[in-house]
mmCIF file of the N, C-alpha and C atoms, coordinates in Angstrom:
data_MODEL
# 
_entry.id   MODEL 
# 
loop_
_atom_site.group_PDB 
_atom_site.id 
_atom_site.type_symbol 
_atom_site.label_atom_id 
_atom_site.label_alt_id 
_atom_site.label_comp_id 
_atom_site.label_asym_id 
_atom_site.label_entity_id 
_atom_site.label_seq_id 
_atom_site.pdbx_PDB_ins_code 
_atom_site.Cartn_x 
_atom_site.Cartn_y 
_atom_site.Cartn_z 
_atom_site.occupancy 
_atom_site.B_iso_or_equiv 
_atom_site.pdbx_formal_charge 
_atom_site.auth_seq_id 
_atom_site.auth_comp_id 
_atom_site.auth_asym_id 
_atom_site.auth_atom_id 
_atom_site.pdbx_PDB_model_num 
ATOM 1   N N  . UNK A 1 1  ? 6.030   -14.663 9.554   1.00 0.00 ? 1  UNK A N  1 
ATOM 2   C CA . UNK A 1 1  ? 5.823   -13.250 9.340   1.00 0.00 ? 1  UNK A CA 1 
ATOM 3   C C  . UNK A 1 1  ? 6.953   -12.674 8.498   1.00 0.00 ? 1  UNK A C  1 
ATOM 4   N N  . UNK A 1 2  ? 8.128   -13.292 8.374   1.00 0.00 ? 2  UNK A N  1 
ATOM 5   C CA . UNK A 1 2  ? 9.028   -12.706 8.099   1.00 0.00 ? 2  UNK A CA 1 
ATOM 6   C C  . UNK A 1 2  ? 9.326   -13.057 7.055   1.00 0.00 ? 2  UNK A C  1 
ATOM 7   N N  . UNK A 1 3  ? 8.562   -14.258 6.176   1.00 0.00 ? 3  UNK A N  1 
ATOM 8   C CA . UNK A 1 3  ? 8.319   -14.354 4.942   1.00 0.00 ? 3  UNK A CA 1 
ATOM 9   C C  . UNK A 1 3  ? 7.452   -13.766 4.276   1.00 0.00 ? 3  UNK A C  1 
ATOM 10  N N  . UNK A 1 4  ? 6.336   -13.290 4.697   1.00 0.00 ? 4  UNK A N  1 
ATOM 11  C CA . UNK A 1 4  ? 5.433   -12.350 4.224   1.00 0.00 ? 4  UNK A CA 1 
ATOM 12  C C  . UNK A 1 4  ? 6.126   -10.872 3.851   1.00 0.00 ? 4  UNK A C  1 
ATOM 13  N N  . UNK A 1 5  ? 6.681   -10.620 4.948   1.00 0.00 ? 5  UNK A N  1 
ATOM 14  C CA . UNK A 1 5  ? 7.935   -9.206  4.728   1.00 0.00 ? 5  UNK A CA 1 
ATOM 15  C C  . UNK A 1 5  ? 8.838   -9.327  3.330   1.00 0.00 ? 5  UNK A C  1 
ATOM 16  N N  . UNK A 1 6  ? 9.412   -10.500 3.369   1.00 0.00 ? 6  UNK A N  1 
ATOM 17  C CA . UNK A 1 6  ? 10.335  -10.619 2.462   1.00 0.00 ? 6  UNK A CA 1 
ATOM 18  C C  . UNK A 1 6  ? 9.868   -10.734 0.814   1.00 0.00 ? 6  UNK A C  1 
ATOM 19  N N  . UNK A 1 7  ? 8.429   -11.503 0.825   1.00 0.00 ? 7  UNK A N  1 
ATOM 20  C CA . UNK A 1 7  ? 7.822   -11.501 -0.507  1.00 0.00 ? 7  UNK A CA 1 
ATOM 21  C C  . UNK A 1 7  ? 7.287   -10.060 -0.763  1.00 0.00 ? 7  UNK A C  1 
ATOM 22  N N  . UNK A 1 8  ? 6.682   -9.638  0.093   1.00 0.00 ? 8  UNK A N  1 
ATOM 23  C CA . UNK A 1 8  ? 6.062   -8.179  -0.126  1.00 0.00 ? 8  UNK A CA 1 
ATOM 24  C C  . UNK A 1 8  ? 7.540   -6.941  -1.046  1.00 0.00 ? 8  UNK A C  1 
ATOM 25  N N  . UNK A 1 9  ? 8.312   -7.315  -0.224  1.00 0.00 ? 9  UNK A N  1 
ATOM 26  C CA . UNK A 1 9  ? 9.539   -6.134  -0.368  1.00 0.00 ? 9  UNK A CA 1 
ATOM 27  C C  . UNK A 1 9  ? 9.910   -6.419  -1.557  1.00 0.00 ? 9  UNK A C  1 
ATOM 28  N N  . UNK A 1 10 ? 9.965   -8.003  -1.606  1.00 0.00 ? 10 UNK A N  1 
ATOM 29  C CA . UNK A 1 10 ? 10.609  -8.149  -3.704  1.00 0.00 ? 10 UNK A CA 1 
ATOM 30  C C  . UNK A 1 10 ? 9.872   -7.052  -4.507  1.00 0.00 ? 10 UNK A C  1 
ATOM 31  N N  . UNK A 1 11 ? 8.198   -7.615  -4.155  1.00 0.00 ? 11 UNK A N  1 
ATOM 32  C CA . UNK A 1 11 ? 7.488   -7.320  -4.970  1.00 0.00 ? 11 UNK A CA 1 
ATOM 33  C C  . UNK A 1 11 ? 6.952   -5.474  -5.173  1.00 0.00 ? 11 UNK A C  1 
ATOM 34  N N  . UNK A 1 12 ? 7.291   -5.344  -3.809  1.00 0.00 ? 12 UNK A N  1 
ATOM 35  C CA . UNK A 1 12 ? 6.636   -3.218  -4.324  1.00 0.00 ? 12 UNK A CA 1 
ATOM 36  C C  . UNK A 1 12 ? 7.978   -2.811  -3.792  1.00 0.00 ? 12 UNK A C  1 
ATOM 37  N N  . UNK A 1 13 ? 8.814   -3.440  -2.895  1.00 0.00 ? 13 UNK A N  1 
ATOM 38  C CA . UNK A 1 13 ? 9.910   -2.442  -2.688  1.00 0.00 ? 13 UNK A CA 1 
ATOM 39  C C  . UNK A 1 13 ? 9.998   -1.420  -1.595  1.00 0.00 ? 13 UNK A C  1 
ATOM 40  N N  . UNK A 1 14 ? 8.818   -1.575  -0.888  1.00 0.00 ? 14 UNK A N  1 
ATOM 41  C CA . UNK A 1 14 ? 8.820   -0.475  0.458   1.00 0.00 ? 14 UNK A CA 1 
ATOM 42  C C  . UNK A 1 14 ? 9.708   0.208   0.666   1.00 0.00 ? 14 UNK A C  1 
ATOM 43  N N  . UNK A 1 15 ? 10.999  -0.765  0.964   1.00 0.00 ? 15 UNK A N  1 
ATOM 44  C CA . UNK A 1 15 ? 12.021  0.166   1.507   1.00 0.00 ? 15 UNK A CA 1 
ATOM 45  C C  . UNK A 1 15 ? 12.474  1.530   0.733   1.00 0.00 ? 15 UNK A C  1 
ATOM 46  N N  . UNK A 1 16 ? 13.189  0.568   -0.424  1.00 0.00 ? 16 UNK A N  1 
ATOM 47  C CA . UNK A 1 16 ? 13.085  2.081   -1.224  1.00 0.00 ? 16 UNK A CA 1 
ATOM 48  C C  . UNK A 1 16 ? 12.142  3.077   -1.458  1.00 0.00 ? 16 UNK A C  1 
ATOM 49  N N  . UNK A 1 17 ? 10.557  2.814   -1.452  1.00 0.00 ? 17 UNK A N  1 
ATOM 50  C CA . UNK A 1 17 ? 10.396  4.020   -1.651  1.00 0.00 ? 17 UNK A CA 1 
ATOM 51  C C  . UNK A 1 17 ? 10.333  5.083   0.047   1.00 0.00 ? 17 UNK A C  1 
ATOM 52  N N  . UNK A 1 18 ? 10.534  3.971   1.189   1.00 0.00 ? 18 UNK A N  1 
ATOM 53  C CA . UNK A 1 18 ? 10.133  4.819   2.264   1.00 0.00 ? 18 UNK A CA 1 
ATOM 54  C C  . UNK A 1 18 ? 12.047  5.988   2.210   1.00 0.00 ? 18 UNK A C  1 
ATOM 55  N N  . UNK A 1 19 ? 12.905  5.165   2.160   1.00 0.00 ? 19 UNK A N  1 
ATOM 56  C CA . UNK A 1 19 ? 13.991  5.756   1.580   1.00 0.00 ? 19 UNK A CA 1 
ATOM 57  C C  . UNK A 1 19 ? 14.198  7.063   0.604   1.00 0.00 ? 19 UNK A C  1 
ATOM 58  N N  . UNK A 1 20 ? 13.025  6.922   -0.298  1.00 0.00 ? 20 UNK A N  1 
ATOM 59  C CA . UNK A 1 20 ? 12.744  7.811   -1.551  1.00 0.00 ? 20 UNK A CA 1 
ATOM 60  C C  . UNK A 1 20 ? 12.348  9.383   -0.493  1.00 0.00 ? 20 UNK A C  1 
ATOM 61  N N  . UNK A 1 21 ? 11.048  8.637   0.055   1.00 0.00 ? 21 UNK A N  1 
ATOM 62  C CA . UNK A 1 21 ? 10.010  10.114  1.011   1.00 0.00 ? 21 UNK A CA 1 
ATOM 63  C C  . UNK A 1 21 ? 11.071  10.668  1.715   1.00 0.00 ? 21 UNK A C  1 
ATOM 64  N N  . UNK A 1 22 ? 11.946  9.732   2.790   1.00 0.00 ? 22 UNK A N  1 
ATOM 65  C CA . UNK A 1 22 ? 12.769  9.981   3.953   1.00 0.00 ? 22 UNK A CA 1 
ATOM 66  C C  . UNK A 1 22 ? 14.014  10.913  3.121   1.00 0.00 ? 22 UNK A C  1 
ATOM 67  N N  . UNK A 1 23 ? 14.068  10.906  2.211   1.00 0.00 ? 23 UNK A N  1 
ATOM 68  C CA . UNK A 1 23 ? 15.361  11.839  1.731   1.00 0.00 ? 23 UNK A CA 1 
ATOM 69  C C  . UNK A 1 23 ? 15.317  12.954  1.160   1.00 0.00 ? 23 UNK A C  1 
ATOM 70  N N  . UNK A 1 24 ? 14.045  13.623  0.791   1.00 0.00 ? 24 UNK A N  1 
ATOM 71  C CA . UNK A 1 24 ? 13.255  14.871  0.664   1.00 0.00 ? 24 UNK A CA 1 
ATOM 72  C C  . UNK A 1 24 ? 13.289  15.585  1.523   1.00 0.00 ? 24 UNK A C  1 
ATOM 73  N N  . UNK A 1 25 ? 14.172  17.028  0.826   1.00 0.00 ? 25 UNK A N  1 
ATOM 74  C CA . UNK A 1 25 ? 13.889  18.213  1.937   1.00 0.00 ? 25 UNK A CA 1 
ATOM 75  C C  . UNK A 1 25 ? 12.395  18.762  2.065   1.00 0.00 ? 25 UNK A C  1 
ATOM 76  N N  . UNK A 1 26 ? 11.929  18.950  3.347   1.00 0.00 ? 26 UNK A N  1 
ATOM 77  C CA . UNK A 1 26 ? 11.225  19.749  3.730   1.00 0.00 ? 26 UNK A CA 1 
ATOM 78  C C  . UNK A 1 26 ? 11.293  21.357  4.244   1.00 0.00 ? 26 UNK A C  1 
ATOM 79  N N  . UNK A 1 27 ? 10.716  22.502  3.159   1.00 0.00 ? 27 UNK A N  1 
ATOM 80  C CA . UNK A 1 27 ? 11.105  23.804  3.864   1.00 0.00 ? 27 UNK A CA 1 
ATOM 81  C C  . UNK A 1 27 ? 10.976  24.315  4.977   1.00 0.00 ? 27 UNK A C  1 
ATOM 82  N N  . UNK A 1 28 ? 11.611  25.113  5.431   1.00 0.00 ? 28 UNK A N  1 
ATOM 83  C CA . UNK A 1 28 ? 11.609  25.571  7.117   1.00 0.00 ? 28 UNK A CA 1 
ATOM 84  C C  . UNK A 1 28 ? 10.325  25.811  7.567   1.00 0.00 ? 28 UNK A C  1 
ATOM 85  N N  . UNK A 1 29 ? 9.746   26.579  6.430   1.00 0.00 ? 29 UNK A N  1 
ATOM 86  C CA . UNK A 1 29 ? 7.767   27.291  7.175   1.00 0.00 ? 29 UNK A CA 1 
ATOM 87  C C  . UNK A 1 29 ? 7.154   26.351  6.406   1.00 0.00 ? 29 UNK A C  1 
ATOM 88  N N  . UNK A 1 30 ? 7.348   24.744  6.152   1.00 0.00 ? 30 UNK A N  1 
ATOM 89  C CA . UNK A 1 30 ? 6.376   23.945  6.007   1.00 0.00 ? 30 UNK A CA 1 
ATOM 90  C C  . UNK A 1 30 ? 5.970   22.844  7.717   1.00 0.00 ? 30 UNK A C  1 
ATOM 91  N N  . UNK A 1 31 ? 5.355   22.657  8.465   1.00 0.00 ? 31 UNK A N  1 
ATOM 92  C CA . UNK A 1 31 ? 5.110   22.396  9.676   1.00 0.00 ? 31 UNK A CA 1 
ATOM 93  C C  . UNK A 1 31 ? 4.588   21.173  9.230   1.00 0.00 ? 31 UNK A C  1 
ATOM 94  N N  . UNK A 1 32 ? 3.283   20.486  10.301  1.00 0.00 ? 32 UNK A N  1 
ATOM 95  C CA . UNK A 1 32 ? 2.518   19.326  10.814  1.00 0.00 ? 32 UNK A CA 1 
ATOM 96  C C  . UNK A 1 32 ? 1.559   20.044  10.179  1.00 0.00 ? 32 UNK A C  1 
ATOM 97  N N  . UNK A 1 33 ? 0.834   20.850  10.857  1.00 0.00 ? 33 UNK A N  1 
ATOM 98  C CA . UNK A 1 33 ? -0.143  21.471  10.119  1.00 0.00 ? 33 UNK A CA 1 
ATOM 99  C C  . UNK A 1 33 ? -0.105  21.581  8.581   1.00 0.00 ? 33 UNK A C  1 
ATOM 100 N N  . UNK A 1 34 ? 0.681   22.283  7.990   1.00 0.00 ? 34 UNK A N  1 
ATOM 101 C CA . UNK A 1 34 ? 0.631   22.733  6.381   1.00 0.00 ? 34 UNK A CA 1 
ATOM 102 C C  . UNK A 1 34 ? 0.455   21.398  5.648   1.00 0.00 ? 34 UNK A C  1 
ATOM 103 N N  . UNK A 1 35 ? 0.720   20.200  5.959   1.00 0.00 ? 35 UNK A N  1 
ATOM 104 C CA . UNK A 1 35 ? 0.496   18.947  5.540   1.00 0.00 ? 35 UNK A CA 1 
ATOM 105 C C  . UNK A 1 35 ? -0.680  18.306  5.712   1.00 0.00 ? 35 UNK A C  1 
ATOM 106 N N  . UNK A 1 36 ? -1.351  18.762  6.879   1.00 0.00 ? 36 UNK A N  1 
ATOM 107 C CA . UNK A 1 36 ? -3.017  18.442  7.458   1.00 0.00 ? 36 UNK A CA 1 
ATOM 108 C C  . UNK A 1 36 ? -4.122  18.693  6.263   1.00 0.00 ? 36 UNK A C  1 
ATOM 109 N N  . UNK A 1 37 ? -3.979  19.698  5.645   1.00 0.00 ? 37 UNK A N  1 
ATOM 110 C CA . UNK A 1 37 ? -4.782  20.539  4.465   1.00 0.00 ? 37 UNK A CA 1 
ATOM 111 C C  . UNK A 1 37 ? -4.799  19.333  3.521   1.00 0.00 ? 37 UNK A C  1 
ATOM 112 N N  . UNK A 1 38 ? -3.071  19.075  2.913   1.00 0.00 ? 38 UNK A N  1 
ATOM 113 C CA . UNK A 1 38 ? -3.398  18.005  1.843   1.00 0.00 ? 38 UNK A CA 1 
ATOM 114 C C  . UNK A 1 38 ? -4.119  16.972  1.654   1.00 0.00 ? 38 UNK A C  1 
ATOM 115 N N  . UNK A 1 39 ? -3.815  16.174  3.361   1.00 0.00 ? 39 UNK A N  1 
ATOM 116 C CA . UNK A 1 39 ? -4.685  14.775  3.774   1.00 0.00 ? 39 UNK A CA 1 
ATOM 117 C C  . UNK A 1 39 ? -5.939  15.183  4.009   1.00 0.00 ? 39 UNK A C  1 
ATOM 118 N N  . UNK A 1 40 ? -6.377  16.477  4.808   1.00 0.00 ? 40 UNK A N  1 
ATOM 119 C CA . UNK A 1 40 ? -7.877  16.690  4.653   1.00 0.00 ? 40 UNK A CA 1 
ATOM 120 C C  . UNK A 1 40 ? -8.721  16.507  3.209   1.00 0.00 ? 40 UNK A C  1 
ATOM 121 N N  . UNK A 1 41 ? -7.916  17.049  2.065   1.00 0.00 ? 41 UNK A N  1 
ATOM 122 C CA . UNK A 1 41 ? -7.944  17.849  0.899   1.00 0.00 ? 41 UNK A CA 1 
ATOM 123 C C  . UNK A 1 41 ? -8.174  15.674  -0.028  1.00 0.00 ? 41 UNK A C  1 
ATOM 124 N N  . UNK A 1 42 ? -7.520  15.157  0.336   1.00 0.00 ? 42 UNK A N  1 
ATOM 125 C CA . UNK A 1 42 ? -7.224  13.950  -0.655  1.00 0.00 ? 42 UNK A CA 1 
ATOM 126 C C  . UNK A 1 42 ? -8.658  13.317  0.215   1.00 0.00 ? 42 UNK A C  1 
ATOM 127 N N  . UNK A 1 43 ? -8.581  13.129  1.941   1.00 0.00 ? 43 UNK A N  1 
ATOM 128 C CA . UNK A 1 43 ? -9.412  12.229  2.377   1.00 0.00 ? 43 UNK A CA 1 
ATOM 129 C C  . UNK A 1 43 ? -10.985 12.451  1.734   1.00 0.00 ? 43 UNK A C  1 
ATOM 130 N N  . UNK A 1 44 ? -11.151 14.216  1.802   1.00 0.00 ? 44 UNK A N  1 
ATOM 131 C CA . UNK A 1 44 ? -12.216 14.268  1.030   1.00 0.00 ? 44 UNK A CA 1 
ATOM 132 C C  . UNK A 1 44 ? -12.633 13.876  -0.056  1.00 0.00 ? 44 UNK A C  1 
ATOM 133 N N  . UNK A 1 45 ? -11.650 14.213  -1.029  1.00 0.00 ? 45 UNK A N  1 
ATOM 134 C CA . UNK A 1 45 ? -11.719 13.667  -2.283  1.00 0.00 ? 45 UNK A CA 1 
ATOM 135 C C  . UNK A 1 45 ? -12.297 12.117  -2.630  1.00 0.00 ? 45 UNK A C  1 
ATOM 136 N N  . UNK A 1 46 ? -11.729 11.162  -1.838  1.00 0.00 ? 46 UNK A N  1 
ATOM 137 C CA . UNK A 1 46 ? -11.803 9.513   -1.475  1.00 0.00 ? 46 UNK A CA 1 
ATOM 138 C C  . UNK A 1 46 ? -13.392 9.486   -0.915  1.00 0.00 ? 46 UNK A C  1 
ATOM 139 N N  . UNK A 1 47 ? -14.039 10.836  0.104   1.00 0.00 ? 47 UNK A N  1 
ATOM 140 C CA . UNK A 1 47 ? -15.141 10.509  0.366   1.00 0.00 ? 47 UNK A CA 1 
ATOM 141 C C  . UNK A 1 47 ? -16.208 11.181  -0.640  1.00 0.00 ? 47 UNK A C  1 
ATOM 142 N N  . UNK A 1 48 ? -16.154 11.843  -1.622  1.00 0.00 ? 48 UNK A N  1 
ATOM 143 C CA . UNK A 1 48 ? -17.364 12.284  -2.381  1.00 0.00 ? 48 UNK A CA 1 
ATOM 144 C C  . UNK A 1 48 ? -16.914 10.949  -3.517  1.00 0.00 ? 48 UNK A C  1 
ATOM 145 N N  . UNK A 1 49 ? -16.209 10.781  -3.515  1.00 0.00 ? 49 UNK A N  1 
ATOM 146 C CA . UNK A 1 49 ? -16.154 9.474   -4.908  1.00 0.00 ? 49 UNK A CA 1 
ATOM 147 C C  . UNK A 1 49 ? -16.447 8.372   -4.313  1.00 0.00 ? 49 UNK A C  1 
ATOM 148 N N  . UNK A 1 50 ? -16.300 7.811   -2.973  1.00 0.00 ? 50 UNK A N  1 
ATOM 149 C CA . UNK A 1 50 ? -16.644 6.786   -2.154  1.00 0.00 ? 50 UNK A CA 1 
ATOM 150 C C  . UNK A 1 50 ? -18.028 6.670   -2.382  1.00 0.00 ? 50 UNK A C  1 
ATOM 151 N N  . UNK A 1 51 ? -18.597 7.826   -2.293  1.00 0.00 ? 51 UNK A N  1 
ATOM 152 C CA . UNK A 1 51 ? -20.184 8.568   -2.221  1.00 0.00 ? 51 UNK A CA 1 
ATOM 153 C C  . UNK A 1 51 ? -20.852 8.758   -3.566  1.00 0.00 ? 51 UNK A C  1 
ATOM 154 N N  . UNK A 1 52 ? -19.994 8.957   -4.516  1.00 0.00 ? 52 UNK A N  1 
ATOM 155 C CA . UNK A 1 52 ? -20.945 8.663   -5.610  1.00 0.00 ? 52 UNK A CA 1 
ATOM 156 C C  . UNK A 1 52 ? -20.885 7.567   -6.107  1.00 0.00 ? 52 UNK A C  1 
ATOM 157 N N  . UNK A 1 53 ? -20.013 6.502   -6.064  1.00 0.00 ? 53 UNK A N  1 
ATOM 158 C CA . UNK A 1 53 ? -20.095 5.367   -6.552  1.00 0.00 ? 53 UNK A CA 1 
ATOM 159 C C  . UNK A 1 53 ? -20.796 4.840   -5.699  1.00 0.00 ? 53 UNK A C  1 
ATOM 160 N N  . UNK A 1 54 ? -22.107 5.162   -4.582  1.00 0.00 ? 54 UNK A N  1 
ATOM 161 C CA . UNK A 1 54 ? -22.587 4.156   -3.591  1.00 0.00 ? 54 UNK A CA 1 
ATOM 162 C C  . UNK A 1 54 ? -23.968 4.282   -4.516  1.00 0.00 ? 54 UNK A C  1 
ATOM 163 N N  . UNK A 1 55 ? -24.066 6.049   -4.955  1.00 0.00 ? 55 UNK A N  1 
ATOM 164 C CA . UNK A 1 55 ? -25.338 6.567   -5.596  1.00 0.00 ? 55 UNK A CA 1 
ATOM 165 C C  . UNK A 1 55 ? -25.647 5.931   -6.845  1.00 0.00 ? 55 UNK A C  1 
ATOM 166 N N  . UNK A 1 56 ? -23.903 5.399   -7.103  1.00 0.00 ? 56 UNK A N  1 
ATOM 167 C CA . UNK A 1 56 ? -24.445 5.246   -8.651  1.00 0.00 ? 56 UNK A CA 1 
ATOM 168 C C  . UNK A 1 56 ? -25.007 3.497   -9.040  1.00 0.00 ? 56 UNK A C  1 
ATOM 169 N N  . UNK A 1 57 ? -24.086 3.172   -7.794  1.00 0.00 ? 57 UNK A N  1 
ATOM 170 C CA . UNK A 1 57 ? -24.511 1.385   -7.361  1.00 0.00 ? 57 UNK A CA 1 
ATOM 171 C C  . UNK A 1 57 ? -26.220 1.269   -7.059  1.00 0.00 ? 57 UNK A C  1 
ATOM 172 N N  . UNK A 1 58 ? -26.481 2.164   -6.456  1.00 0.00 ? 58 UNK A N  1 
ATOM 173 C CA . UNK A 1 58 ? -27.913 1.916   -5.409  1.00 0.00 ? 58 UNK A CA 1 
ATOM 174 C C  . UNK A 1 58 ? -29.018 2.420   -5.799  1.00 0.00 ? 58 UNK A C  1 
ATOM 175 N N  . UNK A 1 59 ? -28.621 3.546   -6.599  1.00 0.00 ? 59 UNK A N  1 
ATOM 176 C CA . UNK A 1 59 ? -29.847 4.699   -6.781  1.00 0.00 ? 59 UNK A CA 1 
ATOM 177 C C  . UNK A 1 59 ? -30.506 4.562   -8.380  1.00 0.00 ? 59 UNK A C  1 
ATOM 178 N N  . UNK A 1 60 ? -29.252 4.275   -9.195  1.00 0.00 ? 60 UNK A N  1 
ATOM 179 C CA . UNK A 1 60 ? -29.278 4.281   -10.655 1.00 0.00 ? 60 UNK A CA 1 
ATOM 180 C C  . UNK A 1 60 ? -29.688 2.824   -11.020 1.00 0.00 ? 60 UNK A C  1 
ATOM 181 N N  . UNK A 1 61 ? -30.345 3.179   -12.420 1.00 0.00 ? 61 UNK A N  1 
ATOM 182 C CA . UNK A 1 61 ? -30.872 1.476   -13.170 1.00 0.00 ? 61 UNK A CA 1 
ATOM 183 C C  . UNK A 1 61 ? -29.639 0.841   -13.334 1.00 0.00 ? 61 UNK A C  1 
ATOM 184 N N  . UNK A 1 62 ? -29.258 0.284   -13.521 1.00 0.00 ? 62 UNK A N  1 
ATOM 185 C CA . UNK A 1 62 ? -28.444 -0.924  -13.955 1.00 0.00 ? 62 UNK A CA 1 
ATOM 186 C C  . UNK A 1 62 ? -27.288 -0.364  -13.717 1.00 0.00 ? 62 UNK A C  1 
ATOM 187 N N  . UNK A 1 63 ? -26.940 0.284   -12.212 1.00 0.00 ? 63 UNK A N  1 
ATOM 188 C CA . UNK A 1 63 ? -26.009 1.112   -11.931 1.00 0.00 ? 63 UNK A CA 1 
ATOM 189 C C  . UNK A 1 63 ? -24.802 -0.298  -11.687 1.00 0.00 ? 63 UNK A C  1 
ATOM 190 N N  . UNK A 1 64 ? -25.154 -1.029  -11.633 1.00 0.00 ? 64 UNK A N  1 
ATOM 191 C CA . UNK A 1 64 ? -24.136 -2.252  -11.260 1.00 0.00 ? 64 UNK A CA 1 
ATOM 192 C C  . UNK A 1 64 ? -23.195 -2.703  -12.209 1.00 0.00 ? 64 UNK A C  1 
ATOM 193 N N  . UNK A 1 65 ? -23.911 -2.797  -13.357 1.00 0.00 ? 65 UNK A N  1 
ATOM 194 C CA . UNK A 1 65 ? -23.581 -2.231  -14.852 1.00 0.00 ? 65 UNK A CA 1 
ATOM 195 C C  . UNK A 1 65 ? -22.654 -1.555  -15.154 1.00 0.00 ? 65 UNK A C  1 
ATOM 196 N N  . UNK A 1 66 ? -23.216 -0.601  -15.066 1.00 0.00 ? 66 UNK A N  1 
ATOM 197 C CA . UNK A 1 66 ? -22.451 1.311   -15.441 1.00 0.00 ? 66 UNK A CA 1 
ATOM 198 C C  . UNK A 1 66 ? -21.290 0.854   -14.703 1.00 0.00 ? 66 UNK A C  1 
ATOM 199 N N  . UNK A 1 67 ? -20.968 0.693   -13.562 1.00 0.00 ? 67 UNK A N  1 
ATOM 200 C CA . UNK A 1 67 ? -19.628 0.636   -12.350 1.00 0.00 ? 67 UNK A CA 1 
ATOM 201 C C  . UNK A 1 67 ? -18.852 -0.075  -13.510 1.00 0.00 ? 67 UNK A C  1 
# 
């Protein structure tokens, strides 16, 4: 396992970037909540494009193609 850790980290670097997030101020009247919106806001996003690429696979001629 702990070679898997070690190739991964060469290669994207986790640490640093969790280092990168972890050292960003956050403002006083930004909460748990005010951050909920964004991930609501992106997850959606991931599900109407999830959703049209199913339409455009399934529904459309030679949608397999087109992709």
């Amino acid at each position: 396992m702990g070679f898997l850790y070690r190739w991964c980290e060469e290669r994207f670097e986790f640490q640093v970037i969790a280092d990168d997030i972890l050292a960003k101020f956050v403002p006083v009247h930004m909460n748990i909540f005010y951050c909920f919106g964004g991930i609501l806001l992106t997850s959606f996003l991931f599900h109407i494009n999830a959703r049209e690429l199913k339409v455009i696979l399934l529904q459309t001629t030679f949608g397999w193609l087109i992709r």
